[in-house]
C-alpha positions in Angstrom: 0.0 0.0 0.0 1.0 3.6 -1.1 -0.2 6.3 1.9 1.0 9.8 1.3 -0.1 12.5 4.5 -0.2 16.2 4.3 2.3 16.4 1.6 3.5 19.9 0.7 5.6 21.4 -1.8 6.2 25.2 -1.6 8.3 26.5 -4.6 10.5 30.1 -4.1 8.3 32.9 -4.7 6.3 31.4 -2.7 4.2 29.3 -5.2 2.6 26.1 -3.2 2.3 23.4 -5.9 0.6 21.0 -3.5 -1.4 21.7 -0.1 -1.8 19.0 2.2 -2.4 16.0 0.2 -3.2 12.9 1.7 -4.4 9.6 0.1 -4.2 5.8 0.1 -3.8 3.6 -3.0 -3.8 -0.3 -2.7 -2.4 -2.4 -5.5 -4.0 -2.0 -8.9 -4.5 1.3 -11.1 -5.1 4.7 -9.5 -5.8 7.6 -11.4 -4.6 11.2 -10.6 -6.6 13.4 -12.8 -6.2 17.3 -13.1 -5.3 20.2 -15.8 -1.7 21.2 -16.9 -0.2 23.2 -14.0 -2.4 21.6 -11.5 0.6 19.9 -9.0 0.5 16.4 -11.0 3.7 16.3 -11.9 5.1 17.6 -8.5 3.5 15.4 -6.9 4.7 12.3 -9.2 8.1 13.3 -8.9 7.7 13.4 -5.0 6.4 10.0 -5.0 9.2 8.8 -7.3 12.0 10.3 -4.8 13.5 13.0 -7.1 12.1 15.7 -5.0 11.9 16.6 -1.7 8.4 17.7 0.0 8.1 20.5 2.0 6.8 18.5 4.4 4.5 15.6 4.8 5.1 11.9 4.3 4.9 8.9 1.9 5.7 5.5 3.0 5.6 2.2 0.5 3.9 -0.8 2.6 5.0 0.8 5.5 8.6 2.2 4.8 9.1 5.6 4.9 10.7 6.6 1.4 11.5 10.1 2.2 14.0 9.1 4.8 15.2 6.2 2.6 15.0 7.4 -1.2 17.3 4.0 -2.0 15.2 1.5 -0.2 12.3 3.3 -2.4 14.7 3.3 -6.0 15.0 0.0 -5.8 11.2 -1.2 -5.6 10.2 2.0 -8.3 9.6 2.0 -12.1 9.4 5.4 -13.3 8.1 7.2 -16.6 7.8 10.3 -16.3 6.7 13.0 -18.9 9.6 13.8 -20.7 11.8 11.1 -20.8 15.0 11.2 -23.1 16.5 8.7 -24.8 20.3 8.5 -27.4 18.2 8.6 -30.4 21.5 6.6 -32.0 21.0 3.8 -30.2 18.8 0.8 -31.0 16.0 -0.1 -28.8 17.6 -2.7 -27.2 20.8 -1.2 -26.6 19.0 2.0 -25.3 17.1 -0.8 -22.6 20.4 -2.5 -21.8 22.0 0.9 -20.6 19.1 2.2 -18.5 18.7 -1.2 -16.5 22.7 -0.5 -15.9 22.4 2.8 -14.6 19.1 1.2 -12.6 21.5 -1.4 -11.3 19.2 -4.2 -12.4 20.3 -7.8 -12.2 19.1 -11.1 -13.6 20.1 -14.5 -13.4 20.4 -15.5 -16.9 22.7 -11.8 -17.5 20.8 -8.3 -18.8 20.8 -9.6 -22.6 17.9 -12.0 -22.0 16.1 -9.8 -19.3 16.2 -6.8 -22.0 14.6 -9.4 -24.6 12.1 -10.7 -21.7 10.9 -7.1 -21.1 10.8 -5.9 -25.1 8.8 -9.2 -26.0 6.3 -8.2 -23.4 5.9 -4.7 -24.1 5.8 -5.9 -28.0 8.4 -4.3 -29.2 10.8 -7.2 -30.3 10.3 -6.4 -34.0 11.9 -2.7 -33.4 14.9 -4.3 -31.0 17.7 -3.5 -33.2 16.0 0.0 -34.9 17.5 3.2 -33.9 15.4 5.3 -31.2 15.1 7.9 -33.3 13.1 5.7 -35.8 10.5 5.1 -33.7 6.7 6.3 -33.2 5.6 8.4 -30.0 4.0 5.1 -29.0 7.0 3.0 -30.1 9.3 5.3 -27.2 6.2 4.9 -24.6 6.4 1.2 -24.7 10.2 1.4 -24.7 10.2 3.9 -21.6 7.7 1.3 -20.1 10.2 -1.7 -20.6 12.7 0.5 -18.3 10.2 1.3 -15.9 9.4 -2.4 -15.1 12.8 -3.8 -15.6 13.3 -5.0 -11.7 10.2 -5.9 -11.3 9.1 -2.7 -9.2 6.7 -2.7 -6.3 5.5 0.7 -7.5 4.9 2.0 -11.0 4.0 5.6 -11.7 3.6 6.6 -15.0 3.1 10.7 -16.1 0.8 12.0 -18.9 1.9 7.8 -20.6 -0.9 8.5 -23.2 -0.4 12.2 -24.7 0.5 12.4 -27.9 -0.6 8.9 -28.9 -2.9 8.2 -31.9 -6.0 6.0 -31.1 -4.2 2.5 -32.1 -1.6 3.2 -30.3 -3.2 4.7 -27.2 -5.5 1.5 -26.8 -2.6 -0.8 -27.2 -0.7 1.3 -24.2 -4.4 0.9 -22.3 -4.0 -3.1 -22.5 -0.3 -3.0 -21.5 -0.9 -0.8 -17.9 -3.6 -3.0 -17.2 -1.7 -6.0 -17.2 0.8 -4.0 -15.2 -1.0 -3.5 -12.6 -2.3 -6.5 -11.8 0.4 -7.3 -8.9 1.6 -3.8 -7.9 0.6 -0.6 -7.2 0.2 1.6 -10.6 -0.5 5.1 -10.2 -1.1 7.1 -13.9 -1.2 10.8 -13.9 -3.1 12.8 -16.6 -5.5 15.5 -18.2 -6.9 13.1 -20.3 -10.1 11.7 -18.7 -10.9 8.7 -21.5 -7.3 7.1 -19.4 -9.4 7.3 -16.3 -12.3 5.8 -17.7 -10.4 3.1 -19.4 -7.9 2.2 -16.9 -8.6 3.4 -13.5 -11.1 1.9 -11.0 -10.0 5.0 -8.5 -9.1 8.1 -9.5 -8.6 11.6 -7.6 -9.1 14.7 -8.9 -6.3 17.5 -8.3 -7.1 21.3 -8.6 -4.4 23.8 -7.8 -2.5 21.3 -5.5 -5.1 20.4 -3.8 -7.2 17.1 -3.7 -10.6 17.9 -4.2 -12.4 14.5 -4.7 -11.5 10.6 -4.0 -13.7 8.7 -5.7 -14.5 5.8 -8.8 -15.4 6.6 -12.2 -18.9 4.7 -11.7 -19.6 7.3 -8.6 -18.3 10.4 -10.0 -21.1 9.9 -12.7 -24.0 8.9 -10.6 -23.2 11.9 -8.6 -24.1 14.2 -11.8 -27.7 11.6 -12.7 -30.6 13.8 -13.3 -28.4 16.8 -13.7 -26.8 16.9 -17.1 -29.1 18.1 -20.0 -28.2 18.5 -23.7 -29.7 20.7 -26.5 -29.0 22.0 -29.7 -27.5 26.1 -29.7 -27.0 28.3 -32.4 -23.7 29.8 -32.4 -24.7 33.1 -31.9 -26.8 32.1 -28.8 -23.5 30.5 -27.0 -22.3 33.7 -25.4 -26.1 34.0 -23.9 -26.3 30.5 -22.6 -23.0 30.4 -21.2 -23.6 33.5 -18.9 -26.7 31.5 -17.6 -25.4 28.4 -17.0 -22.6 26.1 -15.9 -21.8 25.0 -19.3 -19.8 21.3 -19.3 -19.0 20.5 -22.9 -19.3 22.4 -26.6 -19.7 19.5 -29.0 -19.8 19.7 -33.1 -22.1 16.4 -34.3 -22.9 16.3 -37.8 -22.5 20.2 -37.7 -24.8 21.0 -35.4 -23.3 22.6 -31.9 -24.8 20.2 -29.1 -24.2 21.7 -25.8 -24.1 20.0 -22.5 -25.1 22.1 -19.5 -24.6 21.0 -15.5 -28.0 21.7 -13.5 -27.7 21.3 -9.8 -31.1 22.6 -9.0 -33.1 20.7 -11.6 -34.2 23.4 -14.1 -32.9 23.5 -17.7 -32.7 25.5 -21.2 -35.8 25.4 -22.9 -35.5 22.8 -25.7 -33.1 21.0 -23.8 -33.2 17.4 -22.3 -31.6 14.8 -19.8 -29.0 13.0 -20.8 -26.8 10.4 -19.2 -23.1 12.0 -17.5 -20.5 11.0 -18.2 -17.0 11.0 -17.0 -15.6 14.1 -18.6 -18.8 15.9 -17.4 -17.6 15.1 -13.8 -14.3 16.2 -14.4 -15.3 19.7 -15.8 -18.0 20.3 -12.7 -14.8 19.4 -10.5 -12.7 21.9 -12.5 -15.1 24.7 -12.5 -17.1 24.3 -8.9 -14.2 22.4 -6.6 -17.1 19.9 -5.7 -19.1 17.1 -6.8 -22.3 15.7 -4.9 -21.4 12.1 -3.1 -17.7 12.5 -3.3 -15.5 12.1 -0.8 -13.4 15.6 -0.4 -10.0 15.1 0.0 -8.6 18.4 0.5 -6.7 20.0 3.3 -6.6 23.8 4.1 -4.8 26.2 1.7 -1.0 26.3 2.6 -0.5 30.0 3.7 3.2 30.4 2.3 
């Protein structure tokens, strides 16, 4: 188990990227879910032991892995947003010199270990390509194949998904979830299809702060009976976005569908009910700091 209390990080300036998180994630996939800007990152690299909190504490089935960053190194896989690679070097190659620098052994020697991991990420075919031939997906898998070389205990993967196209983003879907079944996964990312996909608990982050704990099937049931849809003009947006708590501007079939959140039950005329969904959730969070039925998982604001 992963259990992180009041964590705090308080950039010069002063800028407080995260207030007083706390949270507790079993084994499996866990979702953080917030905008650009919104403390994921911080809080990922925190997690991973490359930065120090302000205060607060995580410990890793018990062990505290602020005081002991290489107790913690040796039991993490770690992808984080950016992650570079020596474009001249193959695939395999490129694996074989990040599980040295990891310090990874294997019985059999790293040669057959590196081909283990790039069979089961499925990228034997590209083994002996140069890096710099490969797809954004193609690098993904490849920064996955380090992350779990070791076998890691904890595996926490930043924004894994952006950038992807659609074949490649559901093949990365299937790969995480085999992942995680036997450690503790935790993704970070904007994008909320992930979360729906992957994640059967997911918090929401909002200007470091925690502001809801809760499961994808809860986060929508909270919004039942309080989502309508209708069809807008263009020139009657500006108008119905003054009144009310707009969620989503869709174009279907070239008509401008607009979904609008209604906590107290009246609607646009012409407009009807419609089921939430998950991205409707999200976007009340974003806009209100609150959904109905979640559980709030916020701490005061950090006065710096």
């Amino acid at each position: 188990m992963l259990q992180v209390s009041g964590l705090v990080k308080v950039y010069p300036g002063p800028v407080a990227a995260l207030q007083g998180v706390d949270l507790e994630v079993t084994a499996g996939m866990f979702g953080l879910l917030g905008p650009n800007g919104a403390g994921k990152s911080t809080f990922m690299r925190i997690l991973a032991g490359v930065l120090e909190p302000t205060s607060g504490g995580v410990r890793l089935d018990g062990h505290d892995t602020i005081a002991d960053p290489q107790w913690l190194r040796e039991r993490l896989g770690y992808l984080p947003q950016d992650f570079g690679f020596y474009a001249h070097l193959t695939g395999r190659d490129m694996l074989l010199h990040l599980m040295r620098l990891k310090g990874v052994n294997a019985p059999g020697g790293p040669g057959p270990l590196a081909d283990e991991l790039l069979r089961r990420v499925n990228m034997s075919f590209a083994a002996q390509r140069p890096v710099k031939s490969y797809s954004g997906g193609m690098r993904q898998r490849l920064g996955i194949a380090q992350a779990i070389s070791g076998n890691p205990r904890l595996l926490i993967v930043d924004e894994p998904t952006a950038g992807l196209d659609p074949e490649e983003r559901l093949r990365f879907y299937h790969l995480l979830a085999e992942l995680a079944e036997d450690r503790v996964v935790i993704l970070s990312t904007h994008i909320v299809e992930d979360v729906a996909v992957l994640c059967p608990r997911f918090a929401v982050i909002r200007a470091g702060r925690l502001v809801a704990l809760t499961t994808p099937r809860a986060a929508r049931a909270a919004l039942e009976g309080r989502i309508v849809e209708g069809v807008v003009r263009p020139a009657e947006l500006p108008a119905l976005r003054e009144q009310w708590q707009v969620t989503q501007e869709l174009l279907v079939e070239g008509h401008h569908r607009v979904r609008v959140y209604t906590p107290g039950g009246d609607r646009p005329l012409g407009f009807e009910a419609v089921a939430p969904s998950l991205e409707d959730a999200y976007l009340v969070l974003m806009r209100t700091g609150a959904l109905p039925g979640t559980e709030a998982a916020a701490a005061e604001p950090v006065n710096a």
